[in-house]
C-alpha positions in Angstrom: 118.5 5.3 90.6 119.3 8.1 93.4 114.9 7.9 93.7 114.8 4.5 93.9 117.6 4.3 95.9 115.8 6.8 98.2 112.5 4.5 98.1 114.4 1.5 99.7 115.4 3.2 102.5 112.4 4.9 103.3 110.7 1.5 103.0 113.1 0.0 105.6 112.8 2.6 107.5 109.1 2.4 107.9 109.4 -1.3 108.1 112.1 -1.3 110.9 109.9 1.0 112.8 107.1 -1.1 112.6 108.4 -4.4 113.3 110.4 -3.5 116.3 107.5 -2.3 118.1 105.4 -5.0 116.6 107.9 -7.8 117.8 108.8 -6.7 121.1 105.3 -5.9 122.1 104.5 -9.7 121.4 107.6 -11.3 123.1 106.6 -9.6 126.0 102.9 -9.6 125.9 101.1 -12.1 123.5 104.4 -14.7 122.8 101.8 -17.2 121.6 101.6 -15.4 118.4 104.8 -14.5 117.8 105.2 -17.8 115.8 103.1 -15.7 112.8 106.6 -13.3 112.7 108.6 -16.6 111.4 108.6 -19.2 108.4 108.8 -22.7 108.6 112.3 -22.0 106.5 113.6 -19.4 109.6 116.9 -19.4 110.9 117.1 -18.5 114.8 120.1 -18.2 116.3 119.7 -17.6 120.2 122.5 -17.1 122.3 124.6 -19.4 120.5 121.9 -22.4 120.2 120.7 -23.0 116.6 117.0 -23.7 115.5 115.9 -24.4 112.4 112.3 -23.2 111.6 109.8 -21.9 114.0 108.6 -25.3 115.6 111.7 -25.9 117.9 112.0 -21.8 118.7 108.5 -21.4 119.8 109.1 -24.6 122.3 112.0 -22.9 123.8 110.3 -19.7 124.2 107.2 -20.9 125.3 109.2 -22.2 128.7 110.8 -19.0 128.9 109.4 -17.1 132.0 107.6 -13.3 131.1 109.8 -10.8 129.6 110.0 -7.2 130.0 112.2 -5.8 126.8 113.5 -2.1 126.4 114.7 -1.3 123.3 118.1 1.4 124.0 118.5 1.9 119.7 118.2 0.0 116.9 119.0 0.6 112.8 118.0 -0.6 109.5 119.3 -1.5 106.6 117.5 -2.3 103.2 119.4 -5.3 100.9 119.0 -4.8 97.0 115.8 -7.0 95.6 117.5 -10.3 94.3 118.4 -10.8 90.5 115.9 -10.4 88.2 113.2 -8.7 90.5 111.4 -5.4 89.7 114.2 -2.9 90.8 111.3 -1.1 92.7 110.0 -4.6 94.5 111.5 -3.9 98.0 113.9 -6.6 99.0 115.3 -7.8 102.4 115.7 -5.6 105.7 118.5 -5.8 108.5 116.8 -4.9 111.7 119.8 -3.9 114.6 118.6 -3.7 118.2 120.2 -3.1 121.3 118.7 -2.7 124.7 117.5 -4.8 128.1 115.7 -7.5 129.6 114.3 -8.4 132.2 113.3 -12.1 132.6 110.2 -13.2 135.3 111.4 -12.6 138.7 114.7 -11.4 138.3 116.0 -8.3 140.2 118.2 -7.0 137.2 117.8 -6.4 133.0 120.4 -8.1 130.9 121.8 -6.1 128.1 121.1 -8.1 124.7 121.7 -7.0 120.9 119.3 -8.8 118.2 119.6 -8.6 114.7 117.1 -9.7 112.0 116.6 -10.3 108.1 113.2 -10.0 107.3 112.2 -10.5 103.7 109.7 -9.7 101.8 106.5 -12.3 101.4 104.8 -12.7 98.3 102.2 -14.3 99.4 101.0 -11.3 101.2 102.9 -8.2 101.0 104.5 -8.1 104.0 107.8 -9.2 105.5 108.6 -12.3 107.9 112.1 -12.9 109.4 114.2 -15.2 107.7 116.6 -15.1 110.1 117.0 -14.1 113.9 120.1 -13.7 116.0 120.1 -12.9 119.5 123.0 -12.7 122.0 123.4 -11.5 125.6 126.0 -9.1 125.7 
């Protein structure tokens, strides 16, 4: 159990690494296919406005001006697989960030924390994110 245990968080780990990297990098540099991160079954919370799949998400941050992000910290934080999954089958990842942004012109970076699920998908043995909260802080 203590192995397995041992595996998940490794995993998560790895996969936290990767995906906040990943996710930034596009915000701020290739947004158009940042769509590919999300499911049409996504929940986004973004600053207190709810969306409900990618569709209406991508419209509001495809009017959003350039973005320069810094990420200060973030941490992971693997979920058990769901009930009658292979114990060893990875399951969900909370994804914690904190940092800045910087939005288009502006003169000054607001501080923001985002946290994310992402689960694993099937399909292709990767993860997507399920859900999305950010909030200005």
């Amino acid at each position: 159990m203590a192995d397995s245990l041992k595996a998940h968080v490794d995993i998560s780990a790895k996969g936290a690494d990767q995906f906040v990297e990943l996710y930034y990098k596009l915000f701020d540099t290739q947004r158009a296919v940042l769509n590919r991160l999300y499911r049409d079954s996504s929940a986004i919370l973004w600053n207190g406005n709810a969306y409900s799949g990618v569709g209406p998400f991508k419209e509001l941050y495809d009017k959003m001006p350039s973005s320069e992000h810094n990420v200060l910290s973030y941490d992971c934080h693997p979920l058990p697989p769901g009930q009658g999954q292979d114990p060893t089958t990875p399951g969900s990842i909370i994804v914690s960030v904190s940092g800045t942004v910087k939005y288009g012109e502006e003169s000054y970076q607001r501080q923001f924390f985002q946290s994310f699920v992402l689960s694993p998908d099937p399909s292709n043995g990767s993860f997507y994110v399920w859900s999305d909260c950010f909030r200005f802080v």
